[in-house]
N, C-alpha and C positions, 0 to 999 in steps of 0.2 A: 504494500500500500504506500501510495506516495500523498501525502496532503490528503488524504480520501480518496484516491483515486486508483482501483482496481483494475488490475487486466486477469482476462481469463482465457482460460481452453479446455474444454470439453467437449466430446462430441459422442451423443448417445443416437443408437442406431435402435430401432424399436418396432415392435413384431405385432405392431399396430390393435394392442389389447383395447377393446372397446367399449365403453361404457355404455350399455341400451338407452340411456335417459339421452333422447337428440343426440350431438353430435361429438360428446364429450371423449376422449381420449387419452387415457394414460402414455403419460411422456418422459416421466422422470421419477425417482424415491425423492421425496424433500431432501433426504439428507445429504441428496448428489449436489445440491443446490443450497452454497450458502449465500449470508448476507454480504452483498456487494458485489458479488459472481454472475457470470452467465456462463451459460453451456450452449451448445448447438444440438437440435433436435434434427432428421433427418428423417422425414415422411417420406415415400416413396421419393417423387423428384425435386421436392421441395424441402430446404434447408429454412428451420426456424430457431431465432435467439433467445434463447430465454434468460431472463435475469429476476433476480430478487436484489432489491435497491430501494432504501429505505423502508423496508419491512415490505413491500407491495410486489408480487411476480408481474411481470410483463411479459409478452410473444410477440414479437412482431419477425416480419421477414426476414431470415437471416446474411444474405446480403445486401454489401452497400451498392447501390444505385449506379455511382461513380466508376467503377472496375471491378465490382464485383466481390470486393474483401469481408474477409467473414467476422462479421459481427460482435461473434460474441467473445469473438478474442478480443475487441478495443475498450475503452478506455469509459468507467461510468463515472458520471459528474453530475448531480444536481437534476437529473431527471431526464439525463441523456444519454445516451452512448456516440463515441466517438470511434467512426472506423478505423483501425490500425494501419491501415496501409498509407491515405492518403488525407485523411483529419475530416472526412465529410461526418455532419452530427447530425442526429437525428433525435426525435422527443420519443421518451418508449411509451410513454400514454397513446399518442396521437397518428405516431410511425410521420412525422412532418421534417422535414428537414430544416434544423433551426436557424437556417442563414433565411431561406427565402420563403418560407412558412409553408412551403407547397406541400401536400402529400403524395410520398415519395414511397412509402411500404405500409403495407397491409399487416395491420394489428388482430392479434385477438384473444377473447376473453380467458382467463385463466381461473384456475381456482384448485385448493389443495385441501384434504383432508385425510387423517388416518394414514399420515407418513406420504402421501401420493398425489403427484402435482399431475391434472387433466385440462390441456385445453380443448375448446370448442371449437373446432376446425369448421363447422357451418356457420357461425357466427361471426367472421371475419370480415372487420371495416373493410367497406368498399373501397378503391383507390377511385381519383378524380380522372374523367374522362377528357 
């Protein structure tokens, strides 16, 4: 940790166990996931970042927009992640990119109980057309 600012890597590959209630999906043990961390999840072709950052998990797309660097190895600050490769930031609430506010990656809803973080893969913020 530097000044609060964590870098990470992990990358969990998952056998896509499902939860019947809608679209919910186990992704990770909480305990794979601590505070200030992120991992990369790995859905069939799509690569998602997960982080827990001030107590709150966040999912949004796992790469950065810019070249394509992965996520959840860059830098969390204040309610952002910051790609490692080439500094592009994004908001992990919003998936926005915090220089020109545009939405740039597709978020979505999280939630964790009895050791086991599920996101809602049908539930996922639309990107702007």
């Amino acid at each position: 940790t530097v000044t609060g600012v964590q870098t990470c890597a992990l990358t969990i590959y998952w056998k896509g166990l499902v939860n019947p209630t809608m679209g919910w999906e186990f992704v990770a043990e909480s305990a794979s996931l601590e505070e200030g961390q992120g991992i990369e999840v790995v859905r069939g072709s799509e690569v998602i970042a997960l982080f827990r950052h001030s107590g709150v998990l966040y999912a949004l797309d796992g790469l950065c927009m810019h070249q394509g660097g992965p996520l959840a190895r860059g830098k969390l600050a204040e309610g952002t992640i910051q790609c490692p490769w080439h500094g592009w930031t994004y908001d992990l609430k919003t998936g926005n990119n915090a220089v020109t506010c545009q939405r740039m990656l597709k978020t979505y809803p999280t939630r964790e109980s009895e050791g086991r973080i599920e996101i809602d893969f049908e539930e996922s913020s639309p990107l702007a057309s």
